[in-house]
NUMARMAR-765411 format. One line per 2 residues: for each residue x, y negated, z of N, C-alpha, C. Coordinates in steps of 0.05 Angstrom, whole numbers, plus 32768, in hexadecimal, padded with zeros to 4 digits. Each point is the difference from the previous one (the first is absolute). Example, Ala and Ser with C-alpha at 12.3 -4.5 7.8 and 13.67 -1.06 7.14 Angstrom:
2
8108:8072:809C:7FEE:7FE8:8000:8012:7FE8:8000  7FF9:7FEB:7FF2:8010:7FE8:8001:7FF1:7FEA:800E
REM end
This chain:
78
8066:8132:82BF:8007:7FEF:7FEA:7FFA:800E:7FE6  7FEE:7FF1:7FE4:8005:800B:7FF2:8010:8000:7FF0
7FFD:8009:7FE6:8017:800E:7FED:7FFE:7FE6:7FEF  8006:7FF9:7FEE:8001:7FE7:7FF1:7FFE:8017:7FE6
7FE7:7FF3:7FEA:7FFA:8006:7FF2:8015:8010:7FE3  800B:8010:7FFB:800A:7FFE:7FEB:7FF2:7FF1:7FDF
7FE5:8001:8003:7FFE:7FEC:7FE9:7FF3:7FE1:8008  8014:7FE7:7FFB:7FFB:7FE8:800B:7FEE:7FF4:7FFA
7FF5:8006:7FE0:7FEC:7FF2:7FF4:7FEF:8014:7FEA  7FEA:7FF4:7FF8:7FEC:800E:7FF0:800A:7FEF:7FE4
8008:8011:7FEC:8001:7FF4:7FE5:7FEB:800A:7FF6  7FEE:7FE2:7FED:7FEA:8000:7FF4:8003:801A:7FDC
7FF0:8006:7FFC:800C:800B:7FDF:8006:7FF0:7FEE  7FF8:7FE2:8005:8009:7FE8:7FEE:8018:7FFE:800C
8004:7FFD:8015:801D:7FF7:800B:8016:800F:7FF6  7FF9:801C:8001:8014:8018:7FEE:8005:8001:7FDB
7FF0:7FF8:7FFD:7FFF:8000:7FE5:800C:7FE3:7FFB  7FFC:7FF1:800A:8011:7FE1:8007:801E:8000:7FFA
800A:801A:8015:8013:8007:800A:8017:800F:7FE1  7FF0:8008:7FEE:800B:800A:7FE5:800A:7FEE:7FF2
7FF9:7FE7:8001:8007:7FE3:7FF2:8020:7FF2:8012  8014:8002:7FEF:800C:7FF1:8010:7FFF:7FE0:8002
8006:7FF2:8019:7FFC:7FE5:8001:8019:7FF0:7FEC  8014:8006:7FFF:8015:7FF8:7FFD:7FFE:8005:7FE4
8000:8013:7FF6:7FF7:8007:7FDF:7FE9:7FED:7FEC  7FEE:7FFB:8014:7FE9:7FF5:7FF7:800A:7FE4:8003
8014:7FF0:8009:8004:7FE6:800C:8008:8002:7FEB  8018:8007:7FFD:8017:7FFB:7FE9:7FF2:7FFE:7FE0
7FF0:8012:8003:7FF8:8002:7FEC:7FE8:7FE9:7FF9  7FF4:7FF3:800E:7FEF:7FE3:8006:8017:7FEE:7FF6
8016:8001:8013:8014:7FEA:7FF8:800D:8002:7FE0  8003:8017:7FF7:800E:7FFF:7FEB:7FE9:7FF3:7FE0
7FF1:8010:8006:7FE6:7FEC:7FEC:7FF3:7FE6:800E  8005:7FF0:8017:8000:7FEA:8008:7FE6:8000:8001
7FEC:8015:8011:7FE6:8005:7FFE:7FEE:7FEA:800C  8016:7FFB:8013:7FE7:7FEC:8017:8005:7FE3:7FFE
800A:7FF5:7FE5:8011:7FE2:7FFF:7FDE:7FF3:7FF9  7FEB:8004:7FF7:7FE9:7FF5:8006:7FE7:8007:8013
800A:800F:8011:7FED:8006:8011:7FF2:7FEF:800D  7FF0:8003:800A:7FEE:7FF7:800F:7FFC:8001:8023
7FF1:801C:7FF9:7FEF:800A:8015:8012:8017:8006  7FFA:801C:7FF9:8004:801D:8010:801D:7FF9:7FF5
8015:800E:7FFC:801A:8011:8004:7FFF:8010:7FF5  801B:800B:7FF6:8001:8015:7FE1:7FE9:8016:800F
8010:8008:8014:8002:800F:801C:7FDF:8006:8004  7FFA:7FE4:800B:7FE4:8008:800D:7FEF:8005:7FE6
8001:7FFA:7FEE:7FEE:8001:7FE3:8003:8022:7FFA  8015:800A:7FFF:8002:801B:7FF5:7FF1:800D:8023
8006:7FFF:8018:7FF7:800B:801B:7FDA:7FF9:7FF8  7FF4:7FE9:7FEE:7FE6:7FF7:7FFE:7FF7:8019:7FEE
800D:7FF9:7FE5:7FF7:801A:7FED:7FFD:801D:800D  8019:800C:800B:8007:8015:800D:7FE5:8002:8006
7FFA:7FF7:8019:7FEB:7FFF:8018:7FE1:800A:7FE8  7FFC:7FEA:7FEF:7FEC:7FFE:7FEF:7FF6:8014:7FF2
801D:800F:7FF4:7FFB:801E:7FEE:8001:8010:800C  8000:8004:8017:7FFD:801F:8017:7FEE:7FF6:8009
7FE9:7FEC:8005:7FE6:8001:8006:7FED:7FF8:7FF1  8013:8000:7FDD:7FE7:8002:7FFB:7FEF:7FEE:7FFD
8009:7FE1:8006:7FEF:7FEA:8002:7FF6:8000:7FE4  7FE4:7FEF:8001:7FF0:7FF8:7FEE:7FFF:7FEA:7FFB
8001:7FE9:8014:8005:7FE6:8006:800C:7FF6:8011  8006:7FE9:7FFA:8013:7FEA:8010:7FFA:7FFB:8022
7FDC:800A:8002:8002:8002:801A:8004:8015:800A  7FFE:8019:7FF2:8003:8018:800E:801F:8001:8007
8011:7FF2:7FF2:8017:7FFB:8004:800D:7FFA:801A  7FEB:7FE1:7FFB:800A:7FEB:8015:7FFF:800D:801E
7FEB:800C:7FFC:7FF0:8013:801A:8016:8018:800D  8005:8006:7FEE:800E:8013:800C:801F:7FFE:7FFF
8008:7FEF:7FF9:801F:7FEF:7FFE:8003:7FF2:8025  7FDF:7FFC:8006:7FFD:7FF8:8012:7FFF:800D:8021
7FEC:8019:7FF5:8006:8011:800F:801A:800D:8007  8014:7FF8:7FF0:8015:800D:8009:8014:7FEF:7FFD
7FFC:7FEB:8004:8014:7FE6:8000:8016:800B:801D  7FFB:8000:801B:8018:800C:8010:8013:801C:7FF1
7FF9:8011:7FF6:800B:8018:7FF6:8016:7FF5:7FEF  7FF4:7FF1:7FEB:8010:7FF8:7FEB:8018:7FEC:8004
7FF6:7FEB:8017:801E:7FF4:8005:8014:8011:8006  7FFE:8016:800E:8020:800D:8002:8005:8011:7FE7
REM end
């Protein structure tokens, strides 16, 4: 039988640096300036996780973006 892994999962370096942001901080603080009362589309949330993504690679354009928002669309849901 084997040993069961002591580490369960691979965290991405986005996922870690993710991890510096609190969720709960960032909510409240959406709620208290009533950030998302015309939104649309993305989420305080996913909009700052879009930028994030954008300025550590560096994008040039909207598709280099889209592209690689894409490529890593499973990572980023959790």
């Amino acid at each position: 039988m084997r040993k069961a892994s002591t580490m369960n999962r691979v965290c991405s370096i986005f996922s870690q640096l993710l991890q510096l942001f609190s969720r709960s901080d960032f909510e409240a603080a959406v709620g208290k300036h009533r950030a998302e009362r015309h939104a649309r589309g993305f989420t305080c949330w996913g909009q700052f996780i879009a930028m994030l993504f954008c300025q550590l690679g560096r994008a040039h354009s909207l598709s280099e973006i889209t592209q690689g928002l894409a490529a890593s669309e499973g990572k980023l849901k959790h």
